[in-house]
C-alpha positions in Angstrom: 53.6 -16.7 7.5 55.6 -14.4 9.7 58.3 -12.2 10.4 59.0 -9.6 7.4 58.7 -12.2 4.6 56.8 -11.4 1.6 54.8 -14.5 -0.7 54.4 -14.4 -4.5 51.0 -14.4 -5.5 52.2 -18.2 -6.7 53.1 -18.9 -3.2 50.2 -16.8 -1.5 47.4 -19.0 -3.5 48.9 -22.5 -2.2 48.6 -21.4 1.3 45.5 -19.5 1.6 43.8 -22.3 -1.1 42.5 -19.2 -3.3 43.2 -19.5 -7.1 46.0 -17.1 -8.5 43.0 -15.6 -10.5 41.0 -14.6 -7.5 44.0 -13.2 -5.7 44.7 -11.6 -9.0 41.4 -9.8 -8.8 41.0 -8.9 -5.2 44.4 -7.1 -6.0 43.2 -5.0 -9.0 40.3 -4.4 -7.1 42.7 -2.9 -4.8 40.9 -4.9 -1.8 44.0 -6.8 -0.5 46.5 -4.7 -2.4 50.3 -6.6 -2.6 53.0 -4.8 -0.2 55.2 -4.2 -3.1 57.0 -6.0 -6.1 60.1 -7.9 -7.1 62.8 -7.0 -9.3 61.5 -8.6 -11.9 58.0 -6.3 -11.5 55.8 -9.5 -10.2 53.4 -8.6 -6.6 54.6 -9.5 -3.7 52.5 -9.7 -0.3 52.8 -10.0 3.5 52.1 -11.4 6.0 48.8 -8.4 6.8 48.5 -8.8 2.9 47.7 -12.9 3.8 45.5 -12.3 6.7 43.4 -9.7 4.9 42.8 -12.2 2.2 41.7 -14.8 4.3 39.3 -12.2 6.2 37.8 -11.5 2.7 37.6 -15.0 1.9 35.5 -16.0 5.0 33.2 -12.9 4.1 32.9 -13.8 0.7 32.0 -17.2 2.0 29.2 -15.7 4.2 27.9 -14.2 1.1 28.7 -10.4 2.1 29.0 -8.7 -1.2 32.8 -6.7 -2.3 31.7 -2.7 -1.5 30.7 -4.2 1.9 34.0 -6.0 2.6 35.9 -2.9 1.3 34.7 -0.7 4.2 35.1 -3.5 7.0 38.8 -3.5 5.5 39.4 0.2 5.3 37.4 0.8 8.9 34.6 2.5 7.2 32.2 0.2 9.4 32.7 -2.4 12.0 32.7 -6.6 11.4 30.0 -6.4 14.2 27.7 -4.1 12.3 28.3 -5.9 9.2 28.0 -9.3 11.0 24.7 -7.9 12.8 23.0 -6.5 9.6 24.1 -9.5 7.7 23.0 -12.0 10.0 19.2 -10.2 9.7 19.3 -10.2 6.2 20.6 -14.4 6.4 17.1 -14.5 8.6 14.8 -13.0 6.6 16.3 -15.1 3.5 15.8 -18.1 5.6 12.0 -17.6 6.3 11.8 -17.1 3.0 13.3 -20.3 1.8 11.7 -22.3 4.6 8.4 -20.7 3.4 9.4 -21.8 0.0 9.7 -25.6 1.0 6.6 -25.7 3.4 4.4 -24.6 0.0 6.3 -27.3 -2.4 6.0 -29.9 0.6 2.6 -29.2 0.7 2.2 -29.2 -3.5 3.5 -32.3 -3.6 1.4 -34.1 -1.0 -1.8 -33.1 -2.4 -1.1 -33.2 -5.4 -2.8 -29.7 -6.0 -3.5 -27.7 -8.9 -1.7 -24.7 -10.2 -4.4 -22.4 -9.2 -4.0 -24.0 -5.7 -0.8 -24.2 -6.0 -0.8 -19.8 -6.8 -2.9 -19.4 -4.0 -1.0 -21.5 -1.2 2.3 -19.3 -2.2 0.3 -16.2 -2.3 -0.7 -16.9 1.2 2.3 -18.1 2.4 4.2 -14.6 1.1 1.6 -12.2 3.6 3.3 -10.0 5.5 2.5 -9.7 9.2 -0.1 -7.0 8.4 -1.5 -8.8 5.4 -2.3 -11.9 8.0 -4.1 -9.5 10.5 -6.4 -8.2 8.0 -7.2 -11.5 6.1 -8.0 -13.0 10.0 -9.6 -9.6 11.2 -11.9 -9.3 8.5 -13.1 -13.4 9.0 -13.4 -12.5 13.3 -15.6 -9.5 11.7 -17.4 -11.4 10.0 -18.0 -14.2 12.7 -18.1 -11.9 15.9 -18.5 -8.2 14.8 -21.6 -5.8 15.9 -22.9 -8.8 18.3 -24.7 -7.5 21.1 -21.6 -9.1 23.6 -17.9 -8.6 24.8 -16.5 -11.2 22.3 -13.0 -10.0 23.4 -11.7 -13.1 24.5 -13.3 -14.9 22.3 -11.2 -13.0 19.0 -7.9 -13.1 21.0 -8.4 -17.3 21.8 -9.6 -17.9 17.7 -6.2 -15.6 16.3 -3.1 -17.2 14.7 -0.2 -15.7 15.7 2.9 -17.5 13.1 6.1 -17.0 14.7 8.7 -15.3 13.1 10.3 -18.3 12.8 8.4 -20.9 11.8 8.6 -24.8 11.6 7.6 -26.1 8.3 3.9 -27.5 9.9 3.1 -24.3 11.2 3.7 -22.8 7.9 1.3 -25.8 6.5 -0.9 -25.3 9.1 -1.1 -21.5 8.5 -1.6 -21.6 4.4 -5.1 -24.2 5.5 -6.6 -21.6 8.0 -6.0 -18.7 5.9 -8.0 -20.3 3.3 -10.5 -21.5 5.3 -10.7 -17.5 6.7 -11.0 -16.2 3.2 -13.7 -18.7 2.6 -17.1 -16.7 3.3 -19.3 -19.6 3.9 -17.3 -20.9 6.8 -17.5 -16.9 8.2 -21.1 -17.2 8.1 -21.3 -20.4 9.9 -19.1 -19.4 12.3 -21.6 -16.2 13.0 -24.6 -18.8 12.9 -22.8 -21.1 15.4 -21.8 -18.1 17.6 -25.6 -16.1 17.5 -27.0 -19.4 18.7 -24.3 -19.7 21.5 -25.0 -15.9 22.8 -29.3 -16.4 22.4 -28.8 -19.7 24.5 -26.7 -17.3 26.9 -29.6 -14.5 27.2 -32.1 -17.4 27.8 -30.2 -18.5 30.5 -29.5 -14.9 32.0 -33.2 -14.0 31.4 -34.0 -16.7 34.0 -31.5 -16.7 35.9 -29.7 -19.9 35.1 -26.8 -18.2 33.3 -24.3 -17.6 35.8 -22.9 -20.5 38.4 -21.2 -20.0 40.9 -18.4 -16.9 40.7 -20.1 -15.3 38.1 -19.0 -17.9 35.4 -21.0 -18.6 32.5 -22.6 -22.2 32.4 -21.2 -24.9 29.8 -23.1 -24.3 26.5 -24.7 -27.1 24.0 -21.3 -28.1 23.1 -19.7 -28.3 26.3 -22.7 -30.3 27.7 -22.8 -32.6 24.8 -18.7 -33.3 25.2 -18.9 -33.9 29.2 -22.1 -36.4 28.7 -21.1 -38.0 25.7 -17.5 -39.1 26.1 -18.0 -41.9 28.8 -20.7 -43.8 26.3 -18.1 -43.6 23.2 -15.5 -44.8 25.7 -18.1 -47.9 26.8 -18.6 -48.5 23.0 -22.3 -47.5 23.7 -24.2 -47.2 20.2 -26.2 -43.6 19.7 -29.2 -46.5 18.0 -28.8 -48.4 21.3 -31.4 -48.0 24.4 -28.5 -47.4 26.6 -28.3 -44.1 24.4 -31.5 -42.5 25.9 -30.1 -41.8 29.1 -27.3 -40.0 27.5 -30.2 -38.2 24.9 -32.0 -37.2 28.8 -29.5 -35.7 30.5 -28.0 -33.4 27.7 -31.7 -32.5 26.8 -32.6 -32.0 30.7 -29.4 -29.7 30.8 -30.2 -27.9 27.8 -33.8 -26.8 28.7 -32.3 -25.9 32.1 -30.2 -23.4 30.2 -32.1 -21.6 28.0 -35.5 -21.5 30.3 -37.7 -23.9 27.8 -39.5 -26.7 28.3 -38.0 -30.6 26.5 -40.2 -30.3 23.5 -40.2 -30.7 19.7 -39.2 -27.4 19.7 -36.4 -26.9 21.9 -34.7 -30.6 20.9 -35.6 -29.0 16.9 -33.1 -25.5 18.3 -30.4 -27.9 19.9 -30.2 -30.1 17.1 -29.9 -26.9 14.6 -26.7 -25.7 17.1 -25.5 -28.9 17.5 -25.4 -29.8 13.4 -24.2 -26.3 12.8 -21.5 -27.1 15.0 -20.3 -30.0 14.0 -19.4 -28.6 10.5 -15.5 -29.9 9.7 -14.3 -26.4 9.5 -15.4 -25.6 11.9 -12.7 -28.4 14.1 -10.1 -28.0 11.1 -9.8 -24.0 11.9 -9.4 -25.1 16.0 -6.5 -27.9 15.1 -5.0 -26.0 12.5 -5.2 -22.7 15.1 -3.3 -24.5 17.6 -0.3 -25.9 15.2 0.5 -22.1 14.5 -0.1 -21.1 17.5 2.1 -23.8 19.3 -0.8 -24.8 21.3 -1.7 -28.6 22.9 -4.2 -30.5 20.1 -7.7 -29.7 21.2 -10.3 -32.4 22.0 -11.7 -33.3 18.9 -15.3 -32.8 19.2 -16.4 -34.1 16.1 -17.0 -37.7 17.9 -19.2 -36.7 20.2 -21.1 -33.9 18.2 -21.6 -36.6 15.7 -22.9 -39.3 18.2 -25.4 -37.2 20.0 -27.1 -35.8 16.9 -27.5 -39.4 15.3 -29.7 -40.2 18.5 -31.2 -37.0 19.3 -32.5 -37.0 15.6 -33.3 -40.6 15.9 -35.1 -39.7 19.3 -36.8 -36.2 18.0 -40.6 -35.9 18.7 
């Protein structure tokens, strides 16, 4: 289409591929208006008249709405700022249907109820703010008013979802946010954490709680994890006697820590930490932390923990 010839609206709707109705109506709605009109009265359009319609056909394609196109055509705004503002809005609608499918995906695996089902998309739906309050108020409740910088400690146990998230993360996020609304698992986390810092000041108190460089020594945990792992990797039993140099060490360590002699009581206080520890949630909120986050899989502990209080209980005097 060239030069100064002009199309029916016939001709125009065979080479654009619009329908003579939806040329019809762009017309009356005087967004691609026809250059003029044959003798016999019928519209007649251009070449400008056929690239206009084309532009409002990819818009319309793009799902940017008539007023809209009207003031890109008549240079009342710019294709960028129309482009720009409509790729946002595409974004957002995006989220929101990948948000959509992560909550039925996740439905439809476990087979949950409808009051799950209610909760999973209400979570799902928080805004940015609503997800910093949910998670503030469980750190509260886990690390608030303790007598230590827990700084670190808050930043390292906060989910961050990305703007843009994969459909896992979303997954992942809709499990920790229930496990953050869940008071119990608050209050363990508090228990687990109190026990942590009084092992700490035992150690400070006699001066076996900084090594070298002013780093805190391992805790229960940590010692249990770095003594444990080569007997589950040699397929040692926790029943077995080979167990009771692993039961010595950790105990040996411990005492060293918190400035108490190995006794009832002392292996009674680690087994308490170490059983409070080992709760599920506990691990679920760490793995499910790093799948939001984008973070390498921790270590599962859960092995280990598990192993060393079968034989330290077994052991107990």
């Amino acid at each position: 289409m060239n030069g100064d010839t002009l199309y029916s609206i016939g001709e125009l709707a065979r080479r654009t591929g619009l329908t003579v109705k939806a040329i019809r109506f762009y017309s009356d709605c005087g967004i691609v208006p026809p250059t003029g009109r044959s003798p016999a009265g019928h519209r007649l359009y251009d070449t400008d008249a056929a690239a206009r319609l084309e532009l409002v056909r990819t818009l319309r394609d793009l799902g940017i709405d008539l007023p809209t196109i009207r003031k890109v055509l008549d240079r009342e705004l710019s294709l960028a700022q129309v482009a720009a503002a409509h790729a946002e809005a595409l974004s957002t609608q995006i989220r929101v249907l990948r948000l959509r499918r992560a909550v039925a995906t996740a439905v439809a695996r476990r087979g949950s109820t409808p009051e799950e089902t209610d909760l999973m998309h209400r979570l799902a739906r928080l805004s940015e703010d609503e997800r910093r309050r949910l998670v503030g108020g469980f750190l509260d409740t886990a690390f608030g008013g303790l007598d230590a910088d827990l700084t670190g400690i808050r930043r390292t146990m906060t989910p961050e979802l990305p703007d843009d998230p994969e459909d896992e993360q979303v997954e992942a996020w809709i499990e920790l946010a229930g496990l953050a609304r869940d008071p119990e698992f608050g209050a363990l986390m508090r228990r687990v954490t109190e026990q942590h810092l009084a092992d700490q000041h035992g150690a400070d108190q006699h001066g076996a709680g900084r090594a070298r460089g002013d780093v805190p020594r391992p805790g229960a945990v940590a010692m249990v994890r770095d003594h444990v792992a080569p007997a589950l990797a040699a397929g040692v039993d926790s029943a077995s006697p080979q167990a009771d140099a692993v039961v010595a060490a950790v105990v040996a360590r411990y005492a060293d820590l918190v400035g108490h002699p190995d006794d009832s009581a002392l292996r009674h206080r680690l087994l308490t930490l170490l059983e409070t520890a080992n709760d599920p949630r506990r691990e679920a909120y760490l793995r499910l932390l790093a799948v939001v986050n984008g973070w390498p899989p921790p270590e599962p502990l859960t092995p280990a923990l598990t192993w060393f209080v079968q034989a330290l209980r077994a052991r107990a005097s």
